[in-house]
N, C-alpha and C positions, 0 to 999 in steps of 0.2 A: 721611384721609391728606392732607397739607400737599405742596402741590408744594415739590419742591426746586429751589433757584434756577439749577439746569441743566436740569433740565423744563421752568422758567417759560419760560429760554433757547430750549430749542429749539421748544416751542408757540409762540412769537413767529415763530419764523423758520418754524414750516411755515404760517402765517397768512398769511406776505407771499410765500411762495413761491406759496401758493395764490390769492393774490393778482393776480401774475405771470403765471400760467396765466391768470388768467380773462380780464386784460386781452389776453392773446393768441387767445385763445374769440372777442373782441369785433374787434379786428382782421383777422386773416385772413378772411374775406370780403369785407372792403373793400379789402383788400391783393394777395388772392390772386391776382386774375384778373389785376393790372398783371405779381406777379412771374411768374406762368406766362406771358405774354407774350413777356417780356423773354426767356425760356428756349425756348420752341418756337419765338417769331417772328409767332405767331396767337393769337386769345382765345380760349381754349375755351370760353367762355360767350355765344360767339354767338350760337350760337340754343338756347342752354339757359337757361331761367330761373328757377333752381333758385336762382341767386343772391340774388336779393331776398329770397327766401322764408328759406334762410340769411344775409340780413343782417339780419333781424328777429329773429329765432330766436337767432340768438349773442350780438346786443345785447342783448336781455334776460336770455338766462341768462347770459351773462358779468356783467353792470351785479349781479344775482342774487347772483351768489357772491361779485365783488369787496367789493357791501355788507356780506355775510355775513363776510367776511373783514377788514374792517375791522370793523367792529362787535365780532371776537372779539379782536381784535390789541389795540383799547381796551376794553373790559371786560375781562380778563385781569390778574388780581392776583396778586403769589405768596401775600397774606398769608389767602386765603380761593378757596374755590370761589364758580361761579356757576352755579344749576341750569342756566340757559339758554343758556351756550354748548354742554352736551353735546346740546340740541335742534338748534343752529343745526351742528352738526359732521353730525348726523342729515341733516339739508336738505341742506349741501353733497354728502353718500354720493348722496343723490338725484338732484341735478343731476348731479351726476356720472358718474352709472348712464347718466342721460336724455341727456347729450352724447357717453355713448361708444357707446351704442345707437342713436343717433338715426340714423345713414348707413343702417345697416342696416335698423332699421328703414323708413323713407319708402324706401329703395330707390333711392339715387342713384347714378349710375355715376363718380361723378367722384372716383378714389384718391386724388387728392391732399389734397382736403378728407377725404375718410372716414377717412382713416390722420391728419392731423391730428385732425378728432374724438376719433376711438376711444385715441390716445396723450391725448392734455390732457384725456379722460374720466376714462379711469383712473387719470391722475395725480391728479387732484382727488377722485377716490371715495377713493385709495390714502394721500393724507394726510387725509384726512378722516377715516378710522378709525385713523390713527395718532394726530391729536386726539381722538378719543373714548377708546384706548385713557391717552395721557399722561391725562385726566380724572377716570378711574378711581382 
């Protein structure tokens, strides 16, 4: 089956949406600690160093998905499928699982990051199978 050119449409747009996400995956850790500052008055990562370990961790899978998402935003034709973006929509489902589990998993106390996690996790698994499903 041939995407139609409002398929093609909106697989474009949940590519750059998931885009978006990821670049915000890659910031909040480096951002966070200033804005929570600003807001309590204290850094709550003073003597928690959880943050480094989540500035590696984000940067990679965010830099992870962005590629994946640009990579599927220009491979994207109406006039044909491409086997490999329904793999690459697969791996975003993954990371996605992996950034919205991840708080819970390692066990950190800090809500503000975990509820950011767990919301841009399942954002990114949630159009990730709405790309596998337009693919179909």
């Amino acid at each position: 089956m041939k995407l139609l050119r409002s398929d093609h449409h909106n697989m474009r747009v949940l590519h750059w949406i998931v885009f978006v996400i990821a670049l915000w995956i890659i910031l909040v850790p480096f951002i966070g600690d200033d804005i929570l500052q600003l807001v309590l008055g204290e850094s709550v990562f003073a003597q928690v160093n959880i943050i480094d370990l989540l500035k590696w961790d984000d940067l990679f899978l965010g830099l992870g998905i962005c590629a994946l998402a640009l990579i599927a935003a220009t491979l994207e034709q109406l006039s044909k499928k491409n086997p490999g973006l329904k793999s690459m929509h697969y791996l975003q489902l993954v990371l996605g699982v992996w950034i919205a589990v991840a708080p819970f998993a390692v066990d950190f106390d800090l809500n503000g990051f975990a509820w950011s996690h767990f919301v841009s996790g399942v954002f990114v698994a949630t159009f990730a199978l709405l790309q596998i499903k337009f693919e179909e």
